[in-house]
C-alpha positions as CSV (number, residue, x, y, z in Angstrom):
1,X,-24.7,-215.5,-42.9
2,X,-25.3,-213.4,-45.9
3,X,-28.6,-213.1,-48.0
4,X,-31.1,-215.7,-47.9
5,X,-30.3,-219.7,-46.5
6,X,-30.2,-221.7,-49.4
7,X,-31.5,-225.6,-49.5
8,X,-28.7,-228.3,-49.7
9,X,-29.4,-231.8,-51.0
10,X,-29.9,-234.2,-48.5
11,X,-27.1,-236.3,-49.8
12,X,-24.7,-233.3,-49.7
13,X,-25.5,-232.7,-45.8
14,X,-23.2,-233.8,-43.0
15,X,-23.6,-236.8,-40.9
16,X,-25.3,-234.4,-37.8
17,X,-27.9,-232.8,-40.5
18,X,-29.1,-236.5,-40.0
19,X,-29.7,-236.2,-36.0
20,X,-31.0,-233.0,-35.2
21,X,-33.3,-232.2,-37.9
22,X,-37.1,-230.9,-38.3
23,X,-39.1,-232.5,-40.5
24,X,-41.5,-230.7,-42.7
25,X,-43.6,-232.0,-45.2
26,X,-44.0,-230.0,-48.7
27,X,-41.4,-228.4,-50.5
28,X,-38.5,-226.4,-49.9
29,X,-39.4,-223.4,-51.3
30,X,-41.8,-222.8,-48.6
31,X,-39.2,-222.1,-46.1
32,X,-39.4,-218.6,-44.7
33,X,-39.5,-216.5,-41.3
34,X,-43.5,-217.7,-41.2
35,X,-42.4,-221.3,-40.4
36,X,-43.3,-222.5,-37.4
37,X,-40.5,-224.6,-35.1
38,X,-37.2,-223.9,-36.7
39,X,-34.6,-223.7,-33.5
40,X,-32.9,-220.4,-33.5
41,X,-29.1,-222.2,-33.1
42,X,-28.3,-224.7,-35.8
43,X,-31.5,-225.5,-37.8
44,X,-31.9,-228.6,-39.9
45,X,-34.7,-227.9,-41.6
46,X,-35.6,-231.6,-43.8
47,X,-38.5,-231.1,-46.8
48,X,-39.9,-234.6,-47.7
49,X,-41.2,-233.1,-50.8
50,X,-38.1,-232.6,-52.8
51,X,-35.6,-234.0,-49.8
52,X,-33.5,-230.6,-49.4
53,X,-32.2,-229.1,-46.1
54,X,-31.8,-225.7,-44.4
55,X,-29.2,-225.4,-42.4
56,X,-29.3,-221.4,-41.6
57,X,-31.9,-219.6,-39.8
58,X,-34.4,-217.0,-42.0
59,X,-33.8,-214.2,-42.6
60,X,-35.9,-211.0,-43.4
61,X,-35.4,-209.6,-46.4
62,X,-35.6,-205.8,-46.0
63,X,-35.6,-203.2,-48.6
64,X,-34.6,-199.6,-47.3
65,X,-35.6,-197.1,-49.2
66,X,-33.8,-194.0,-49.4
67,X,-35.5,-190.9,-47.1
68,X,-38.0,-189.1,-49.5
69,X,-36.3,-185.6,-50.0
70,X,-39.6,-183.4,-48.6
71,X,-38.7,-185.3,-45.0
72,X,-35.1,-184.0,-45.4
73,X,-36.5,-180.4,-46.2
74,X,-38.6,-180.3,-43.7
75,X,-35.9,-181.5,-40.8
76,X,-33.7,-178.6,-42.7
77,X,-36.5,-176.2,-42.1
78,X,-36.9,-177.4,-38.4
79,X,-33.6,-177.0,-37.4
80,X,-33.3,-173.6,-39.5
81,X,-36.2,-172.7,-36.9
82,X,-34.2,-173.8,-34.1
83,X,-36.4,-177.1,-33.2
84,X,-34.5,-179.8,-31.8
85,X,-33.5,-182.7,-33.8
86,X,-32.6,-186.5,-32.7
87,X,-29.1,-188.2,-33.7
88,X,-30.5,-189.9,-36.1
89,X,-32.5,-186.4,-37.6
90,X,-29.3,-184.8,-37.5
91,X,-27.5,-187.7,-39.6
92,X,-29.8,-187.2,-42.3
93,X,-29.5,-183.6,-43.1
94,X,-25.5,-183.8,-42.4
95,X,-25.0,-186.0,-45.0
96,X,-24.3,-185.6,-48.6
97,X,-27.6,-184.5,-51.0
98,X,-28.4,-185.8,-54.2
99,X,-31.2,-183.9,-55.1
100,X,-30.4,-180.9,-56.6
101,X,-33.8,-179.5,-54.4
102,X,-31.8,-180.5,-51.1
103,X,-28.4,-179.0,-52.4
104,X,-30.0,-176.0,-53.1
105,X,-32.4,-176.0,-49.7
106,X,-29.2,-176.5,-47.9
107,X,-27.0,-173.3,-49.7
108,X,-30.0,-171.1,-49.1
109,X,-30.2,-171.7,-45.2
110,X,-26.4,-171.6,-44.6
111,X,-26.9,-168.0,-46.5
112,X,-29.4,-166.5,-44.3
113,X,-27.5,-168.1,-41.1
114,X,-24.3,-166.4,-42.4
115,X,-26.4,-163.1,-42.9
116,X,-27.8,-163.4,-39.2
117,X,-24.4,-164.0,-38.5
118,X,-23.4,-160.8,-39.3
């Protein structure tokens, strides 16, 4: 399943859309996660209002939005301090930067590790 259900005509639904379905009264376009009812294995979701059918399961539509760049300093800093960090904290500062803030954050520490190195 990929994106959001989409609603099928009634007439363009097989024979077992006909069997199993919930009925709903409105439209179609009210058809979300905050519907109450809708089995979790093969829906048939039937609105009288303009006779269309769901046949997936909702789904939430999620926006991620990138890390802001002052959490990814401040995990750099942390670990430059010796702090532990999770997995998932160590993913984000391993990965490539795009900010030229980050790219620079990043050169500085590995300098002053490299001079401690010494």
């Amino acid at each position: 399943m990929s994106g959001f259900p989409i609603a099928k005509n009634i007439e363009d639904c097989p024979p077992e859309a006909h069997h199993n379905r919930v009925y709903k009264k409105g439209m179609s376009y009210t058809y979300g996660l905050h519907v109450q009812g809708i089995p979790e294995t093969n829906p048939w979701v039937y609105y009288e209002g303009d006779r269309r059918v769901f046949t997936e399961a909702p789904v939430a539509q999620q926006k991620i939005a990138p890390t802001p760049a002052w959490v990814i300093a401040d995990l750099m800093l942390s670990k430059h301090r010796g702090q532990p960090l999770t997995e998932y904290e160590e993913a984000l500062i391993s990965q490539p930067f795009e900010s030229p803030g980050l790219v620079w954050l990043k050169a500085c520490l590995e300098g002053f590790k490299e001079q401690a190195d010494v």
